[in-house]
N, C-alpha and C positions, 0 to 999 in steps of 0.2 A: 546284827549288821544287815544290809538293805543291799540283797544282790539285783536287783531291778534293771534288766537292759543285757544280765551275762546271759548269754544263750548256753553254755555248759553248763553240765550237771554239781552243784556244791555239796559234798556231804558232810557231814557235821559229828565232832566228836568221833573221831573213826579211831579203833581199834588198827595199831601199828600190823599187830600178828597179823592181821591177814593180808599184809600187803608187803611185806617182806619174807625170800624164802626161808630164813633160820628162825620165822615166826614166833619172835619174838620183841618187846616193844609195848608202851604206853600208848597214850591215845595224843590224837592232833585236832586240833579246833576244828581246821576246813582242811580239806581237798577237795579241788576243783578241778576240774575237767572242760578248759576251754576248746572250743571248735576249730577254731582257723585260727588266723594270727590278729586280726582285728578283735577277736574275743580275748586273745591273749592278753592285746594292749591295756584292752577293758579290766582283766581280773587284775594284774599287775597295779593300774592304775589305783581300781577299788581301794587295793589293800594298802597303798603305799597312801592314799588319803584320810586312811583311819591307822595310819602308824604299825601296822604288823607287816613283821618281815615274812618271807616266804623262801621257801627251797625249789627248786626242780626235781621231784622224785620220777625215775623211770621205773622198772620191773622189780626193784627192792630186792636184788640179786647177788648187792656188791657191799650193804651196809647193815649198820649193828644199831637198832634206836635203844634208847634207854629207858628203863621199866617207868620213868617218871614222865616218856612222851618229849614232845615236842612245844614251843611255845609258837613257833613258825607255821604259818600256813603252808601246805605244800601242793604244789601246781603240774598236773602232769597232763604231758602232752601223747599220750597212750591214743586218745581218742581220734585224732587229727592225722587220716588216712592218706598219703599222697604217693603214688606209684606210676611215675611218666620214665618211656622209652625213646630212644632217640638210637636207627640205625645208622653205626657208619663204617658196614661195609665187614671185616671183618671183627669188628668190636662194637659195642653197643653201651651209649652213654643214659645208665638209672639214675634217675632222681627220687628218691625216697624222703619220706617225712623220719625226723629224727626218734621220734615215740614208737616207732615200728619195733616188733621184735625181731631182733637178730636172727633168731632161727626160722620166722616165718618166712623172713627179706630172702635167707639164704636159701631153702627150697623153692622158692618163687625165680629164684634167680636160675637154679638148677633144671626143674621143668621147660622152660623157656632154653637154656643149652646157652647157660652164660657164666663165664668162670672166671675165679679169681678168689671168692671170699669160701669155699668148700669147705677149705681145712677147717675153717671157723665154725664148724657147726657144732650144735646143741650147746656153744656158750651162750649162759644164759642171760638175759637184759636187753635193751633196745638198742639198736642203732647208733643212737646219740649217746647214750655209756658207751657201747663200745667202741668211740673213737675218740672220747675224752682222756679212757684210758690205755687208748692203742691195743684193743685188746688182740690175743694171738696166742697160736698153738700150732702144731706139728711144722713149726718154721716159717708161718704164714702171718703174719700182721694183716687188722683192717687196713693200716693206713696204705699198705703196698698199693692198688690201687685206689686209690681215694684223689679223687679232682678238688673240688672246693665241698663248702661247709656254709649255707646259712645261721649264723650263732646269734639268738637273742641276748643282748645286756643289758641291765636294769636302766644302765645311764644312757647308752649306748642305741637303746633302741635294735634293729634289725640289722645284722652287717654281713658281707659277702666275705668269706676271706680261703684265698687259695691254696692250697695243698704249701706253693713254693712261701707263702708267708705264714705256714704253722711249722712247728718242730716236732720233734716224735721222738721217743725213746722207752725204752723197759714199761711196759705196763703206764705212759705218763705221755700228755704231748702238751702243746702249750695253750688249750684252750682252758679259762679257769673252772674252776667248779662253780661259782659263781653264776656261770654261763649255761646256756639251755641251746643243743644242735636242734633246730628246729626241721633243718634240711639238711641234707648228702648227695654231692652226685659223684659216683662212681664210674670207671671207664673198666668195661669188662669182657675180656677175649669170647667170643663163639666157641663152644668147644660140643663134643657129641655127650648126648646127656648121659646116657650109660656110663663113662667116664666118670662124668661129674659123681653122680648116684655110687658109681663104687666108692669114691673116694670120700663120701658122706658119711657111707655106709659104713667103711675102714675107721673114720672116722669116731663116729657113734661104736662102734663095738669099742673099739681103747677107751673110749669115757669111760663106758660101762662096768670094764675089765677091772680099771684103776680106781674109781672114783665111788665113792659111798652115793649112789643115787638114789636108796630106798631109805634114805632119812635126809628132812630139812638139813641146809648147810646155806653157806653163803660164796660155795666153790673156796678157791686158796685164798687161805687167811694171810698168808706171811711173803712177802715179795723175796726174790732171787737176792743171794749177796754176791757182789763178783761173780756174778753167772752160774755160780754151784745153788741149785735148788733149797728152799729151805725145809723143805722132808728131809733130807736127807742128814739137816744138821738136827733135826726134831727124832728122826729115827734114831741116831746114833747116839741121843741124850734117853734112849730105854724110855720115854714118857708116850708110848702109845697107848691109847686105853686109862690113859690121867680121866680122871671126872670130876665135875664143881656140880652138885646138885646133878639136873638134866643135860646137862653138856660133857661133850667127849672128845678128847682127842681119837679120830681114827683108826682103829687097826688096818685097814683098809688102803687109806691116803694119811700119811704124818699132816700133811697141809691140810687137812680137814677139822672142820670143830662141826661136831653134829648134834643133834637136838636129836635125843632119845627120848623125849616126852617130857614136857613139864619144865623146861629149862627154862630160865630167866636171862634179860640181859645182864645182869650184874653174875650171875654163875658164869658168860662167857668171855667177860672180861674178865672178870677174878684168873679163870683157866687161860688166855690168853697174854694176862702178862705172869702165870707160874709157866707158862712156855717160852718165854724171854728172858726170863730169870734163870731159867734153869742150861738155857743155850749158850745164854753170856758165862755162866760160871763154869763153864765144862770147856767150851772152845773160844771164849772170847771176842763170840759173833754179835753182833746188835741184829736183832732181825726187825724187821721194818714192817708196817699193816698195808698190806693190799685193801683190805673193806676200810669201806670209812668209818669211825663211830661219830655219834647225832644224838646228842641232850647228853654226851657224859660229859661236857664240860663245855665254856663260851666260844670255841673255835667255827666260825662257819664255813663248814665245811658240806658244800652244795653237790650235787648230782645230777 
């Protein structure tokens, strides 16, 4: 295929594992790494005139690929740096590129003595995941202050759309997966950084406390039912410490599937739905997938 004219970088045949955190995963034709948003148009174009579909892959933080790969090119906006300030007075309006990382955006935010998005630290994935999927912890949502959203569509082209014409809810808002946040702008109080930095800080130590962080994971696998945590329906079914090959349920986090070495994706589905199975039969819960899976079956389901 003849990339002639895309100023990002194309790699070829790439190894899933190393670009998702539960590394694990087949390979993908291309990733591409366009510049701006005119290279964007370009790579889109390209591939849409030689008939391959494409994904928006961000940090590979949040999804499961299948040992068999992908047939989808995947295009990610990681490389495409944008970080504009605008005072006003006591609050201050960021515009971020959506490929940024969450965590980076939120220190950057913190140094500077600007708050809102704190509690959100060390979630892992970009910017544009994280307000795909409304992410949020210690009572704090992205989308709390969130102004509008640049969202690239494949049909669609580049669109503006404001906070008051998107919806938000549990882990979900109403931008599709389909869709690529290429921009963010946020409205975010002054506050004194020491402040902020404890509450980071606070922050970071409960990951730590709770969360298996010295082994690959893909963070919570299993979404909230009626508000009661799904650990707790995982803990209370005894399957901590279940294993399929290299994957494990957590002793650590019930909502964790981790990669002790050598795990495959098909080990962590296999383990992921003996975690459904075994929840439904004991309390009669459905527990639902926060990560997304990608080649285990035709659903496009985008990032």
């Amino acid at each position: 295929m003849d990339w002639t004219g895309i100023k990002g970088a194309v790699l070829k045949d790439v190894s899933m594992k190393r670009y998702t955190s539960m590394k694990v995963g087949g390979t993908v034709k291309y990733m591409v790494y366009p510049i701006d948003d005119e290279d964007l148009l370009g790579v889109v174009a390209r591939l849409s005139e030689n008939r391959i579909k494409y994904r928006f892959l961000g940090n590979g933080t949040n999804i499961i690929v299948s040992d068999s790969g992908l047939e989808e090119a995947l295009i990610r906006v990681t490389r495409i740096n944008i970080l504009r300030h605008r005072d006003n007075g006591d609050t201050c309006t960021v515009t971020v590129s959506g490929g940024m990382s969450l965590k980076r955006f939120i220190l950057d935010c913190a140094r500077r003595g600007l708050s809102g998005l704190e509690r959100l630290y060390w979630i892992p994935g970009t910017v544009g995941g994280g307000i795909k999927m409304n992410a949020g912890s210690f009572g704090s949502s992205i989308s709390d202050c969130l102004e509008d959203v640049v969202v690239f569509h494949k049909d669609s082209g580049f669109m503006t759309v404001t906070k008051k014409d998107m919806s938000f809810g549990y882990r979900s808002s109403s931008i599709s997966r389909e869709d690529c946040v290429f921009i963010a702008r946020f409205n975010l109080q002054k506050k004194d950084k020491k402040e902020i930095l404890r509450d980071m800080y606070y922050v970071y130590s409960e990951r730590k406390n709770r969360h298996p962080m010295e082994f690959p994971s893909s963070g919570s696998i299993f979404k909230s039912v009626e508000g009661e945590p799904a650990w707790r329906f995982i803990e209370k079914a005894g399957i901590k410490g279940m294993r399929v090959g290299g994957a494990c349920v957590s002793e650590k986090h019930a909502n964790f599937i981790i990669n002790l070495g050598g795990a495959t994706a098909r080990d962590i589905k296999v383990l992921m739905d003996m975690i459904k199975k075994e929840v439904f039969e004991r309390f009669g819960v459905v527990l639902e997938e926060e990560v997304e899976l990608w080649g285990f079956d035709d659903r496009a389901t985008e990032n």
